[in-house]
C-alpha positions as CSV (number, residue, x, y, z in Angstrom):
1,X,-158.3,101.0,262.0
2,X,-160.5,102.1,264.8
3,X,-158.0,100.1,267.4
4,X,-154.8,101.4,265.7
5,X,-155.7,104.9,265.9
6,X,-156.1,104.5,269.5
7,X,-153.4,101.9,270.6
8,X,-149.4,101.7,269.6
9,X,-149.1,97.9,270.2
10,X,-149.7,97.4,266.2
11,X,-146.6,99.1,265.0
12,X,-142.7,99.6,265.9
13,X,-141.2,102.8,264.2
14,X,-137.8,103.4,263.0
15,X,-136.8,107.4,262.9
16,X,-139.2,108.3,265.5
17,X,-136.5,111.4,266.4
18,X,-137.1,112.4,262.6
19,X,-140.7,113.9,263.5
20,X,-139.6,114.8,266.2
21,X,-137.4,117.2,264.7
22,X,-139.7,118.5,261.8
23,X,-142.4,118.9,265.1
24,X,-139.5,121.1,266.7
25,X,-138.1,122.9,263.3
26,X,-142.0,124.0,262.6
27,X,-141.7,123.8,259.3
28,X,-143.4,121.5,256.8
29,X,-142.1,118.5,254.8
30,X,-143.3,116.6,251.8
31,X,-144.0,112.6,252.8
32,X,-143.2,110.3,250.2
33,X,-143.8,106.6,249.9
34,X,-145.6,103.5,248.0
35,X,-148.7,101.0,248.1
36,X,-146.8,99.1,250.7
37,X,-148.7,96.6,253.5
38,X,-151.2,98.7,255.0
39,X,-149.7,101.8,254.0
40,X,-153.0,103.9,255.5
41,X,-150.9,103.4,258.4
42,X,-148.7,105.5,257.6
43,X,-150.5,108.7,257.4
44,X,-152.1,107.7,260.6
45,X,-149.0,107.4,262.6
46,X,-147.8,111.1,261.2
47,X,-150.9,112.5,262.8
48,X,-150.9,110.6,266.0
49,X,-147.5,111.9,266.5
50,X,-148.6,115.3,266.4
51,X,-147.8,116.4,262.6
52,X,-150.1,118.9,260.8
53,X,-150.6,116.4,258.1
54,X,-152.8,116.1,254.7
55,X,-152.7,113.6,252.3
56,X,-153.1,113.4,248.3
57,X,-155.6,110.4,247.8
58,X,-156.6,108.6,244.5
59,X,-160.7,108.3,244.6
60,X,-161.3,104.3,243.8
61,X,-163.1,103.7,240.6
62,X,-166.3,102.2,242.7
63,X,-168.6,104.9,243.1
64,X,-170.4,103.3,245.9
65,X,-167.5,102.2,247.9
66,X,-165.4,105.3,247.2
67,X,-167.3,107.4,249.9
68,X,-167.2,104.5,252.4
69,X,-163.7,105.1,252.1
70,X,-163.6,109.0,252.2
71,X,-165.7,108.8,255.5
72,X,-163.1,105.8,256.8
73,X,-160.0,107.7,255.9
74,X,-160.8,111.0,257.1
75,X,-162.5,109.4,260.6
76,X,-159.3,107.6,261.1
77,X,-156.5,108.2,259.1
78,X,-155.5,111.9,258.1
79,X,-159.0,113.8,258.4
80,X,-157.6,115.6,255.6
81,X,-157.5,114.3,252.2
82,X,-156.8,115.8,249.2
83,X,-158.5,114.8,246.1
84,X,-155.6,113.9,243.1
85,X,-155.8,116.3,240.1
86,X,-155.2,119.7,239.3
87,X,-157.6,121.0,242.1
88,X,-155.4,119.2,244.9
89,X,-152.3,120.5,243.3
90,X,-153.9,123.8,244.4
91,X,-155.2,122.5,247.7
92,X,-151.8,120.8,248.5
93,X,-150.4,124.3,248.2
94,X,-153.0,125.9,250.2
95,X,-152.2,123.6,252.7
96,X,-148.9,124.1,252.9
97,X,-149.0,127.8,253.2
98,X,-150.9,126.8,256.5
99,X,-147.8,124.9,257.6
100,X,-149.1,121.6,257.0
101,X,-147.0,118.7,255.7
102,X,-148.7,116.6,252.5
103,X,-148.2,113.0,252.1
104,X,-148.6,110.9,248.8
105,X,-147.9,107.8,247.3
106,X,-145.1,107.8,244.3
107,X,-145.2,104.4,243.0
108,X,-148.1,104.5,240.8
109,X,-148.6,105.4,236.9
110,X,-149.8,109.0,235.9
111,X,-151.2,110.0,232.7
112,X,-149.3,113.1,233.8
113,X,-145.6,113.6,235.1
114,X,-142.3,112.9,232.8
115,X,-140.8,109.7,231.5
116,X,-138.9,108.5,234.4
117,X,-136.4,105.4,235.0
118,X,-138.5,103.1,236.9
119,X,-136.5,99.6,237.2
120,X,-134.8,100.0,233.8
121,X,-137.8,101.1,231.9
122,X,-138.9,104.7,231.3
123,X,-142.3,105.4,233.6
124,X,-144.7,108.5,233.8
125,X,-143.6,109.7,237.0
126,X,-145.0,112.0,239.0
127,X,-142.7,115.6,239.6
128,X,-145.3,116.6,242.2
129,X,-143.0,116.6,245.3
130,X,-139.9,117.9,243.1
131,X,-142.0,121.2,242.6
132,X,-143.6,121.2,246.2
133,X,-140.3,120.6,247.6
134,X,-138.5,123.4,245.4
135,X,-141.3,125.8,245.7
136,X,-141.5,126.1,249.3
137,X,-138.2,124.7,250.4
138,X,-139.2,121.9,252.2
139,X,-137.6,118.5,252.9
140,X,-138.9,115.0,250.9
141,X,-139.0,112.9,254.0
142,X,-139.3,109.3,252.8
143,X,-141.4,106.0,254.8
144,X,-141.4,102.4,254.2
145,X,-143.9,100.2,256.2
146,X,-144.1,96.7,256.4
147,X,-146.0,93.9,257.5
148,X,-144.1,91.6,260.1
149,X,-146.9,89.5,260.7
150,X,-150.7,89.3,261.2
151,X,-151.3,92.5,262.4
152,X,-148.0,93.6,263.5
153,X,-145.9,96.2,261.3
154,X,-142.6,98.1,260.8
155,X,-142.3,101.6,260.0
156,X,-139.4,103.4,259.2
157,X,-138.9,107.2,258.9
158,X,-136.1,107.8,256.3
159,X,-133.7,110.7,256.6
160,X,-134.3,114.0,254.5
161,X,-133.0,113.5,250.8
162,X,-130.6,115.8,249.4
163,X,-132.1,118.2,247.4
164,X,-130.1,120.0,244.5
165,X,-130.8,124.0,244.3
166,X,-129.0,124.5,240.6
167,X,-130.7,128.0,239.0
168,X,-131.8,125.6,236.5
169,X,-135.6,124.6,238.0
170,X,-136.4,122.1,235.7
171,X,-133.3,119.8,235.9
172,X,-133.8,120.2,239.9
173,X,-137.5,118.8,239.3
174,X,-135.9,116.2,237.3
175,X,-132.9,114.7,239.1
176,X,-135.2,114.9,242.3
177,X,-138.0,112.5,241.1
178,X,-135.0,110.1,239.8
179,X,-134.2,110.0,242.9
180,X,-137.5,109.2,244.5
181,X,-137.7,106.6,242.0
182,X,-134.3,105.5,242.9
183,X,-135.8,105.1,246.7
184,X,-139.2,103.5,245.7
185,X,-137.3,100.8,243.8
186,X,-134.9,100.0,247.1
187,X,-138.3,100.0,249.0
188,X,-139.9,97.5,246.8
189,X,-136.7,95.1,246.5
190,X,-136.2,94.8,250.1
191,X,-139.6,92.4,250.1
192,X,-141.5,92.7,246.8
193,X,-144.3,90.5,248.5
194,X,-145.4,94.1,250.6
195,X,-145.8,95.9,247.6
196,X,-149.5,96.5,246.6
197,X,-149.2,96.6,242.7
198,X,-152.3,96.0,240.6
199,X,-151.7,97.8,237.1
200,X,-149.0,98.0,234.6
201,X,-146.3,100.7,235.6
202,X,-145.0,101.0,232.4
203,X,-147.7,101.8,230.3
């Protein structure tokens, strides 16, 4: 990580002119993605392109190697990190008050969140990014990353999604994170084999 963070030869990126754009509107954006490759990359290629950036972490279940990680992330990737939970719900928003962006992953179970279409089959999903989005009015800017090979990767920088603003808040919340879904699932399909998935989704 210490190499990538310093050197561009790793990684070709598709949407650059995306943050270029959210660099020149001044304005901050909710990042959206999955467990894809090595998708600490990700973060780290938002903030070495200038982007106010924090991200919304799940602490591993080790408790000796889950502050090797902290220290690693915050050194290398986004310096800061948001801990999952109702605490970072209230960080996140903090956070974006101060302009900064917030990235975090989609693709995993929640204990909280609504019972989404995931592949066919209803999912807790996360709303987080509906309400961040609606809230403060900012765009859901989804990435995909890849591995091409060895060391070598593909980024790509998707287009804001469309956002519905209907009075009705809740229905918003809800056809927005069908949506991300919607995305997630294109993301996995294009090369299932990149997609880091370790626990049953469905549960």
């Amino acid at each position: 990580l210490h190499k990538f963070r310093k050197n561009n030869y790793h990684i070709k990126i598709k949407g650059q002119h995306i943050l270029e754009n959210i660099i020149k509107k001044n304005k901050p954006v909710i990042f959206i993605s999955g467990h894809f490759a090595n998708f600490e990359l990700m973060s780290m290629e938002l903030t070495k392109s200038e982007i106010d950036l924090a991200t919304i972490y799940r602490p591993l279940n080790n408790i000796f190697l889950n502050p090797l990680m902290e220290f690693i992330r915050e050194t290398y990737v986004c310096k800061n990190q948001i801990k999952k939970g109702l605490a970072g719900v209230k960080e996140s928003i903090n956070y974006l008050k101060k302009n900064y962006s917030i990235a975090m992953m989609v693709d995993q179970r929640v204990s909280e969140g609504e019972a989404l279409s995931f592949f066919g089959d209803n999912a807790f999903t996360t709303t987080l990014p509906a309400q961040l989005s609606l809230k403060f009015d900012c765009d859901i800017i989804p990435i995909y990353i890849c591995r091409k090979n060895n060391s070598n990767f593909e980024m790509e920088i998707y287009d804001p999604i469309a956002t519905p603003k209907e009075q009705d808040i809740e229905k918003n919340k809800i056809e927005i994170s069908l949506e991300l879904n919607k995305i997630i699932e294109k993301m996995i399909l294009k090369d299932p084999s990149q997609w880091i998935w370790t626990h049953n989704r469905w549960k």
